[in-house]
C-alpha positions in Angstrom: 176.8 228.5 84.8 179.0 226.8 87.5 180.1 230.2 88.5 176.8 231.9 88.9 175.9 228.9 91.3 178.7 229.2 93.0 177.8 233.6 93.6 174.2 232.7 94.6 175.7 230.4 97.0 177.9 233.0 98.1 175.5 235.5 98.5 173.0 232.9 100.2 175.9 232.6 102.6 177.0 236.2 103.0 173.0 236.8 103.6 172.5 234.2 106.2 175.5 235.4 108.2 174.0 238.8 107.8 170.8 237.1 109.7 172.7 235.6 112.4 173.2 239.2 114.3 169.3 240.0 114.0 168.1 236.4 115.7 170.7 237.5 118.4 168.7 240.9 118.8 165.1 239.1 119.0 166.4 236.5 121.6 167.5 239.2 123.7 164.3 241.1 123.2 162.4 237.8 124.7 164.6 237.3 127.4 164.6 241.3 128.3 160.5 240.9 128.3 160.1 237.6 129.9 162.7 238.9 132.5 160.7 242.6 132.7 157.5 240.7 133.4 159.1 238.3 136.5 159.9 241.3 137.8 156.8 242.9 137.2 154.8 239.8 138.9 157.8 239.7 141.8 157.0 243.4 142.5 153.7 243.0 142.3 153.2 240.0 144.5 154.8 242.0 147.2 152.5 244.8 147.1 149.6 242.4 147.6 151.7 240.8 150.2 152.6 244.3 152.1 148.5 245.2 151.5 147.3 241.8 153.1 149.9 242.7 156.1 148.6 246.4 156.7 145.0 244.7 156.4 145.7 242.2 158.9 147.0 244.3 161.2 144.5 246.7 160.9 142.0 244.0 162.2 143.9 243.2 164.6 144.2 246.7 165.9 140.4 246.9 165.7 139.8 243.4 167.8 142.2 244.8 170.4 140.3 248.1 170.6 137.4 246.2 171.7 136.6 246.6 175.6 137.1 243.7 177.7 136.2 245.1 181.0 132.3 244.3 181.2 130.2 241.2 181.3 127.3 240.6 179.4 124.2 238.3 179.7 120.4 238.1 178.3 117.4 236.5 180.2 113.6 236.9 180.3 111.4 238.4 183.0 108.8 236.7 184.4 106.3 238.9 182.4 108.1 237.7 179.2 110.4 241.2 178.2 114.0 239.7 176.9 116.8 241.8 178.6 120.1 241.8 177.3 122.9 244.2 179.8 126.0 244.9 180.0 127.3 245.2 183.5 130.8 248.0 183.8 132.1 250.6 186.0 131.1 253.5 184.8 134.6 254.6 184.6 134.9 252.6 181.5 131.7 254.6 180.0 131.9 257.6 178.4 129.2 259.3 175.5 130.0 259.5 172.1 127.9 261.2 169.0 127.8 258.9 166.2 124.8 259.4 163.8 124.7 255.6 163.0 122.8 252.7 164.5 124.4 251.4 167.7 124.8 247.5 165.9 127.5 249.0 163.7 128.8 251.7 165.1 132.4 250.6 165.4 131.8 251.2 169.7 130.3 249.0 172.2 127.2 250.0 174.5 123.5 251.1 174.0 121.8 254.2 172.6 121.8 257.0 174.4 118.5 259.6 175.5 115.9 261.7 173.2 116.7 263.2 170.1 115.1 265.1 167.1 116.9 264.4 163.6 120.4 265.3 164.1 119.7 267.3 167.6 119.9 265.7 171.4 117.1 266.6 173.2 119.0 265.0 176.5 122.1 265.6 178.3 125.0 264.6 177.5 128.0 265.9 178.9 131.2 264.6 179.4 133.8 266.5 181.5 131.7 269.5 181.2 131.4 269.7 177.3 128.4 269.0 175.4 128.9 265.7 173.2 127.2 266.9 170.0 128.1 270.7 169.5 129.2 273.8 171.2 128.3 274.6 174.6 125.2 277.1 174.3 124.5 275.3 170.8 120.8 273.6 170.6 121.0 269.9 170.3 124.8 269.8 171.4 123.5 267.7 174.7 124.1 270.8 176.8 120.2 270.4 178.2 117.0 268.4 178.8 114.7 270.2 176.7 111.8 271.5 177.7 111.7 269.7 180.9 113.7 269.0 183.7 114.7 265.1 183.9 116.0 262.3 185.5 119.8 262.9 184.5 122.3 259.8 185.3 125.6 261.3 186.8 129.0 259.7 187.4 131.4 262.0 189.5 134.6 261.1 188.7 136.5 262.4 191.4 133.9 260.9 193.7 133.8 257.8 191.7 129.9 257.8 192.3 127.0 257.7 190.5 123.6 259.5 191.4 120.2 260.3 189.3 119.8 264.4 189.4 116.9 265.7 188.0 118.0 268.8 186.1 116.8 270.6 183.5 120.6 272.3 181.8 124.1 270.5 182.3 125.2 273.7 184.6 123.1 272.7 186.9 124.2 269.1 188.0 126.3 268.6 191.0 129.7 267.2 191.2 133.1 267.4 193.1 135.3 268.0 189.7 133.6 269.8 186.7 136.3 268.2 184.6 136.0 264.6 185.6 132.6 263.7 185.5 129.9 262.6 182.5 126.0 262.8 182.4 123.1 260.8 180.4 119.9 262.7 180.4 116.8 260.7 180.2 113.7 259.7 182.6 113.5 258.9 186.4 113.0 255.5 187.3 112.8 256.1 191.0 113.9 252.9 191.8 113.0 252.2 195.5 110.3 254.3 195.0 107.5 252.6 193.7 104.5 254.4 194.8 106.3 257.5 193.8 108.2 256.7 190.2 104.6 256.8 188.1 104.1 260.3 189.4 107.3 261.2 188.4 107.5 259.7 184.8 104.5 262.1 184.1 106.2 265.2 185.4 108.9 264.3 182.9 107.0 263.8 180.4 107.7 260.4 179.4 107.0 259.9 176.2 104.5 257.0 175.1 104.4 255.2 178.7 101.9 252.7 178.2 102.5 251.6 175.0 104.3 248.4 173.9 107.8 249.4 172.5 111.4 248.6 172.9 113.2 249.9 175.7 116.2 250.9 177.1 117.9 252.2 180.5 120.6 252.4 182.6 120.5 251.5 186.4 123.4 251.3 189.0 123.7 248.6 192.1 125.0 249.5 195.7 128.9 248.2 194.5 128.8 250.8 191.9 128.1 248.6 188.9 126.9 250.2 186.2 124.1 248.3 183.9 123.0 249.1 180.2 120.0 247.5 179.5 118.4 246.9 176.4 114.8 244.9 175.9 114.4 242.8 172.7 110.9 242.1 173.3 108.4 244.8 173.9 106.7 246.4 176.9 105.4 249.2 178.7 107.5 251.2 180.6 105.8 249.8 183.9 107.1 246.5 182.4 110.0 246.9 181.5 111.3 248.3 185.1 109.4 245.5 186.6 111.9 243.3 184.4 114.9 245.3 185.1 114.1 245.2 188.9 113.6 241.4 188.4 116.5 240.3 186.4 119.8 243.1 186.9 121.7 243.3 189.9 120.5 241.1 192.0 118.0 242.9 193.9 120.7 245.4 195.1 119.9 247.8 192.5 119.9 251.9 193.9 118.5 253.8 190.8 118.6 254.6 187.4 117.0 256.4 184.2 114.7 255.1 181.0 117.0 256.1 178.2 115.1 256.5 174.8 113.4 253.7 173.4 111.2 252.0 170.5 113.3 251.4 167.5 116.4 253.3 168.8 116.7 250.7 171.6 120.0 249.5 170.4 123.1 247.2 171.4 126.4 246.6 170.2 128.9 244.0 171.9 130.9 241.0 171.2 128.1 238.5 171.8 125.0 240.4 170.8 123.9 243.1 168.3 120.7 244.7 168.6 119.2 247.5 165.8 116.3 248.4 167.4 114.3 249.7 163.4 117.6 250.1 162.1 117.6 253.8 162.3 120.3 256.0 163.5 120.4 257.7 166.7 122.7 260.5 167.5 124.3 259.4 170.6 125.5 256.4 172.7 126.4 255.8 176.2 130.3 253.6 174.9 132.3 251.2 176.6 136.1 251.9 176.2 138.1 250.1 178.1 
């Protein structure tokens, strides 16, 4: 009996060294997998880490995309219309198609002239090509529809801006065909205030004596180019009386009514203005 004691023992010995090389194998199993997932957690912290860095400097990109070169202020008329500008040389303007609203577009500057759903009714040109299509192309910006209109030119090689009242793009004047850009819209005839009324009506502005949002652009003897934009509404009688009032400093020259109602809009770093909210086809865009 003493001897079959002594074989189980033998055999519960032989089987616990058998055992021994198994634990081995499972501890290296748990230190493979705990090792596996540090690595998994080291890789994968610096993929977040390389992501947060491409995002950062993404923004930062963005922020320092942002025009500097213009000033910006807001004030109310004596007849109670709330103006907000933006005062730049209209070097640092060009027009851009976006099919958005202006207030987040990824551009500064204020909405451009008339459109119809995705077509410009207005000029708008930039170094002689059509901003929303082909040359010849309805709705590209190559024309004032319909009628010929107050049309706000800057002659690059002239570095001058002018109001022409034209009717198509060829037929605006300037000393470089390739240097030049021009925002269709509506006469205001500023200086000329027993003509300008006269003048709206042979251009058909639209909705003149109604109380909407409105917009413009207007230019002072130094060159200075404003963008205007009313938050309050008005007649367009009012809203030139404001602009007349409160933008350059009674040394203003001339300018154009741009369109207006709910696509009077505004996008810079102090103000945002969305007009309805609706999108417009084209903006006159600050870029440097």
């Amino acid at each position: 009996m003493m001897a079959s004691k002594d074989n189980n023992l033998e055999v519960g010995q032989d089987k616990g060294a058998a055992e021994t090389p198994s634990n081995d194998k499972l501890g290296g199993k748990k230190t493979a997998a705990v090792a596996a997932v540090m690595a998994a957690v080291i890789v994968g912290a610096g993929i977040l880490f390389f992501i947060m860095m491409q995002a950062l400097q993404a923004k930062s990109d963005r922020m320092e995309a942002f025009p500097s070169s213009y000033t910006y202020a807001a004030a109310t008329s004596a007849g109670g219309m709330e103006l907000h500008v933006l005062a730049t040389k209209p070097s640092n303007v060009t027009l851009t198609a976006i099919h958005n609203n202006v207030s987040i577009s990824p551009y500064y500057g204020i909405n451009g002239g008339f459109f119809y759903d995705k077509a410009l009714l207005s000029i708008a040109i930039v170094n002689s090509f059509p901003v929303n299509g082909a040359i010849g192309d309805y709705g590209s910006g190559n024309e004032n529809v319909k009628y010929a209109r107050g049309t706000l030119v800057w002659d690059g090689a002239a570095n001058k801006l002018s109001v022409q009242v034209a009717g198509k793009a060829s037929e605006l004047k300037v000393m470089d065909h390739t240097r030049f850009w021009a925002q269709g819209g509506i006469s205001m005839s500023l200086g000329h205030d027993e003509e300008w009324k006269a003048q709206t009506e042979r251009e058909q502005a639209p909705f003149p004596d109604d109380l909407r949002l409105r917009s413009g652009a207007v230019y002072d003897e130094s060159g200075t180019l404003y963008l205007v934009v009313s938050k309050t509404k008005g007649t367009l009688s009012q809203f030139r009386e404001a602009v007349t009032e409160l933008v350059g400093g009674g040394k203003l020259v001339d300018g154009i009514f741009l369109d207006g109602d709910g696509s009077s809009q505004l996008r810079s770093g102090e103000a945002q203005l969305a007009g309805d909210n609706r999108p417009v086809v084209q903006m006159l865009r600050i870029v440097k």
